[in-house]
One Martini backbone bead per residue (centre of mass of N, CA, C, O) as a GRO file, in nm:
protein
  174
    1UNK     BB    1  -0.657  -1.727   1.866
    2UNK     BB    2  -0.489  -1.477   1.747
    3UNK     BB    3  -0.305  -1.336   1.520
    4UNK     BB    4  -0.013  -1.163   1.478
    5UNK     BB    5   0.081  -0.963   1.284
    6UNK     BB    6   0.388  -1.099   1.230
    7UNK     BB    7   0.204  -1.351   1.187
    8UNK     BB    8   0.077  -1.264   0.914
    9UNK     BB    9   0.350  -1.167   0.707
   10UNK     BB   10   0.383  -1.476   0.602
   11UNK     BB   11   0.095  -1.494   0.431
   12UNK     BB   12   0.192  -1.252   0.221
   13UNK     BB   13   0.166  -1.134  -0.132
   14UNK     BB   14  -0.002  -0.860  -0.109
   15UNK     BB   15   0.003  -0.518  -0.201
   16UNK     BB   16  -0.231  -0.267  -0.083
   17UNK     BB   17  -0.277   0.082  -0.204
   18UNK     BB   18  -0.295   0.388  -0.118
   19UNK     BB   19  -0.196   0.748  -0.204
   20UNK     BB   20  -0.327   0.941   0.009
   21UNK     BB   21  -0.177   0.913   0.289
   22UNK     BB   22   0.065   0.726   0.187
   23UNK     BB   23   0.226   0.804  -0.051
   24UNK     BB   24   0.179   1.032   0.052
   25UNK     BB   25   0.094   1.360   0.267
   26UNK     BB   26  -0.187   1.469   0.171
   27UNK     BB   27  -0.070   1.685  -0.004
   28UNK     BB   28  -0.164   1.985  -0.196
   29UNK     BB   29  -0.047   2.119  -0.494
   30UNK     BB   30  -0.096   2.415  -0.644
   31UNK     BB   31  -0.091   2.532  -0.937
   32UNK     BB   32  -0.134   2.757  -1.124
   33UNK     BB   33  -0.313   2.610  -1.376
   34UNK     BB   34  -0.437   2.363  -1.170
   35UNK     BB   35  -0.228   2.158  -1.071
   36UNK     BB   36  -0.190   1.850  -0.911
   37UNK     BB   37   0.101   1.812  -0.646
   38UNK     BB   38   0.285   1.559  -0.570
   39UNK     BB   39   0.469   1.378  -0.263
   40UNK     BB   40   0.685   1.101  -0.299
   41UNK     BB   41   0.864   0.864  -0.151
   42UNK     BB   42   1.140   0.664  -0.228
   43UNK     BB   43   1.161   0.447  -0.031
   44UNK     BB   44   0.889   0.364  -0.120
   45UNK     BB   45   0.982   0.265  -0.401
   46UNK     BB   46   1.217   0.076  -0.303
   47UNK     BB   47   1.035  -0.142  -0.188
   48UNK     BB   48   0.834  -0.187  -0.451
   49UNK     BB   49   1.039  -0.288  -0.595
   50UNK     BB   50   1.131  -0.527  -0.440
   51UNK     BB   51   0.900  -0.650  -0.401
   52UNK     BB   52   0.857  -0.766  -0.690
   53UNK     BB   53   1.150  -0.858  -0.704
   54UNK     BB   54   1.019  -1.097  -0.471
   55UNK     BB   55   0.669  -1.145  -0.615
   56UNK     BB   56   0.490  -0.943  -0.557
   57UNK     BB   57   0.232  -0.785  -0.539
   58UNK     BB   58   0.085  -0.470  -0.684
   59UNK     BB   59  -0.214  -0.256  -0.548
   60UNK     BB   60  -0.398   0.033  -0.663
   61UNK     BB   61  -0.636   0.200  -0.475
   62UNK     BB   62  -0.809   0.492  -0.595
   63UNK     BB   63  -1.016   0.814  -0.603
   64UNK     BB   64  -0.742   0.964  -0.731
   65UNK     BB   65  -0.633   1.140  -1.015
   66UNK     BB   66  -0.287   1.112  -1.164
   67UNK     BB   67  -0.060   1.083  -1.397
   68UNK     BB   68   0.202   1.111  -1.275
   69UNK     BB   69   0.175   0.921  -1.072
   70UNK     BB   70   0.117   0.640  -1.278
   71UNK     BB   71   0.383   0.691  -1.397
   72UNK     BB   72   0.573   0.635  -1.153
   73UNK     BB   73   0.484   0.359  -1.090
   74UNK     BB   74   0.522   0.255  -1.387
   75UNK     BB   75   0.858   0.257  -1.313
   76UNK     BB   76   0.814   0.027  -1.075
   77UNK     BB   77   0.598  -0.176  -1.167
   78UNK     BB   78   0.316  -0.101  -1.161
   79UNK     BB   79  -0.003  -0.255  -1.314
   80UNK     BB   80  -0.182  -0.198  -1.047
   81UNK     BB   81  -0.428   0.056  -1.129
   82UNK     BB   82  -0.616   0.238  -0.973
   83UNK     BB   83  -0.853   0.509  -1.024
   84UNK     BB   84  -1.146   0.682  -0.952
   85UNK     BB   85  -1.259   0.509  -0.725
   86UNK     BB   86  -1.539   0.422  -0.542
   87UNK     BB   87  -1.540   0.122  -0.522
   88UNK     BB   88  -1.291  -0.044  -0.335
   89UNK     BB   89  -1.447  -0.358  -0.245
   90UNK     BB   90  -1.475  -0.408  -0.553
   91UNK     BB   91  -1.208  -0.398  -0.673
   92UNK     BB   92  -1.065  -0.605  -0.513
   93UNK     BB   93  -1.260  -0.832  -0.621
   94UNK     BB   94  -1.166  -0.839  -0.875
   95UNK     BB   95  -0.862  -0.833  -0.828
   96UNK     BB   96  -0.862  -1.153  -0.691
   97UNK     BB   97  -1.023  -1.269  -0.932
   98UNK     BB   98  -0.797  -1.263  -1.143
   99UNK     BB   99  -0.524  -1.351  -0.955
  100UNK     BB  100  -0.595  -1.537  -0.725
  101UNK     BB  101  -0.615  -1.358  -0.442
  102UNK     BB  102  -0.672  -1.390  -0.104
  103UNK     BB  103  -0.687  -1.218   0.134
  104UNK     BB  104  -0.520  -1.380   0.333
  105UNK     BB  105  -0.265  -1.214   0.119
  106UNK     BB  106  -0.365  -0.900   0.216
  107UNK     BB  107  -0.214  -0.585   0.230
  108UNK     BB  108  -0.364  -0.309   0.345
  109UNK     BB  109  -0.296   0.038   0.311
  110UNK     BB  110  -0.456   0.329   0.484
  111UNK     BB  111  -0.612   0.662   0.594
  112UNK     BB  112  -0.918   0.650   0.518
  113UNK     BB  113  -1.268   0.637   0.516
  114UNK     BB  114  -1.277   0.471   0.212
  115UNK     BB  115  -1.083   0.248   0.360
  116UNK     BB  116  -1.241   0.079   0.530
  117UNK     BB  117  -1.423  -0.137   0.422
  118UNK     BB  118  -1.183  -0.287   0.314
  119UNK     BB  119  -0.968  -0.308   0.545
  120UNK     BB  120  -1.180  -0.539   0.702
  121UNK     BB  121  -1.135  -0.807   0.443
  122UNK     BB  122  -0.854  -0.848   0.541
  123UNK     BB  123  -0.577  -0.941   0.664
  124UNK     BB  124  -0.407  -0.696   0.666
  125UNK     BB  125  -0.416  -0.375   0.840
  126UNK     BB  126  -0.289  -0.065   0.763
  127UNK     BB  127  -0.144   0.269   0.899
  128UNK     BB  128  -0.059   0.560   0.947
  129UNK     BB  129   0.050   0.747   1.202
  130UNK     BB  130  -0.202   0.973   1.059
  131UNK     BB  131  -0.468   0.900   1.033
  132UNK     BB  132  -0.747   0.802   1.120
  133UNK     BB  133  -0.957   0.722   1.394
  134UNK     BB  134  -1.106   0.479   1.227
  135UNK     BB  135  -0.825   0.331   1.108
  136UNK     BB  136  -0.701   0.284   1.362
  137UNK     BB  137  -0.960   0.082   1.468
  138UNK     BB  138  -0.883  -0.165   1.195
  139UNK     BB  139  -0.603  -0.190   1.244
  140UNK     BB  140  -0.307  -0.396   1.300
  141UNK     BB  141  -0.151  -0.172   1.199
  142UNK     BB  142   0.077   0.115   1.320
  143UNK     BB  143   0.286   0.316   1.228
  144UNK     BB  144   0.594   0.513   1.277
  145UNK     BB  145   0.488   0.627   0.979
  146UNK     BB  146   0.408   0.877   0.802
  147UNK     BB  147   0.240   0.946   0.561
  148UNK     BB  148   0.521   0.993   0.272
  149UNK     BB  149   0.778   0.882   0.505
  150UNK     BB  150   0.761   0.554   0.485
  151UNK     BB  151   0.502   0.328   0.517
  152UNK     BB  152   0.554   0.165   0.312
  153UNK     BB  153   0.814   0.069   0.370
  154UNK     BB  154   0.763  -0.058   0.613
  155UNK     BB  155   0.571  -0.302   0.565
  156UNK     BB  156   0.758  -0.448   0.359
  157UNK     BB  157   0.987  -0.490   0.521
  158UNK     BB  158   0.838  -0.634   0.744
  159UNK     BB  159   0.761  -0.884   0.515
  160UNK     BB  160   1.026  -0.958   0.391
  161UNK     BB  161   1.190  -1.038   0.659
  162UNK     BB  162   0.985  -1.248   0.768
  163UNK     BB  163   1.048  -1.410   0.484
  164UNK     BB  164   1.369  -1.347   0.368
  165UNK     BB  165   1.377  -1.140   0.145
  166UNK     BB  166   1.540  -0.886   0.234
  167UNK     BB  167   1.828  -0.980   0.241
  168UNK     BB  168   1.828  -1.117  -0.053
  169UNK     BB  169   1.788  -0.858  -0.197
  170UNK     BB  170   2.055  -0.716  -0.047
  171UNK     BB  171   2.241  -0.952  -0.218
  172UNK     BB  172   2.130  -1.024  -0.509
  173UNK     BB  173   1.909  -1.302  -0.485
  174UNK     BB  174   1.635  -1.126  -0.652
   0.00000   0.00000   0.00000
């Protein structure tokens, strides 16, 4: 008998997260002057940031390269951040392999094609509520929010819960 995914939460001690339909809402600003514009959910940063300060890994693993992202990423203390990735699936295991961090202990959330085999990999596979219809057939969880709108908040946050974390976190005692 499998668990389910709530029953995967308890587990879990690293989120490992796309950018672009995760982290933003896979929409591109495009600047005259060429520069590609994202806009990326605070809720999601402040969750980021909770998870960190009750111990737990985060890390980024994207396709798409961008200074600007880096930086917020950055300013939440998040400092394993892969961008230009080409095999997600090689950046993960070296990444596990560094930290020594079992998959049975990771949480990717994705939403496009490049996340699937990475994605299969993992102890919980999570997706916002639009990703691609390959990637919610992967998935253990589907969001009932779309990607850059909360959806790393809800995974982060319901994985804090259930490990007793979240309510510590926000009485100031993590």
């Amino acid at each position: 008998m499998s668990k389910s995914y709530k029953e995967i939460l308890a587990d879990i001690r690293c989120f490992v997260l796309d950018i672009d339909g995760v982290l933003t809402d896979g929409s591109l600003h495009i600047a005259e002057n060429g520069e590609l514009l994202r806009i990326m959910n605070v809720r999601d940063g402040y969750a980021m940031k909770a998870a960190i300060d009750a111990g737990f890994e985060i890390a980024i693993i994207s396709g798409g390269k961008n200074e600007g992202v880096r930086k917020r990423l950055q300013l939440l203390g998040i400092t394993n951040i892969y961008m230009g990735v080409r095999d997600k699936v090689e950046c993960l295991d070296e990444f596990c392999d560094i930290y020594q961090i079992p998959m049975s202990q990771i949480l990717y959330m994705g939403d496009d094609i490049p996340d699937f085999e990475v994605m299969k990999k993992v102890a919980l596979a999570a997706c916002p509520q639009d990703a691609a219809p390959e990637i919610k057939s992967v998935s253990h969880y589907i969001s009932h929010v779309k990607g850059g709108r909360g959806a790393v908040r809800d995974v982060i946050e319901q994985t804090m819960k259930e490990q007793g974390k979240w309510q510590q976190f926000l009485n100031g005692q993590i």
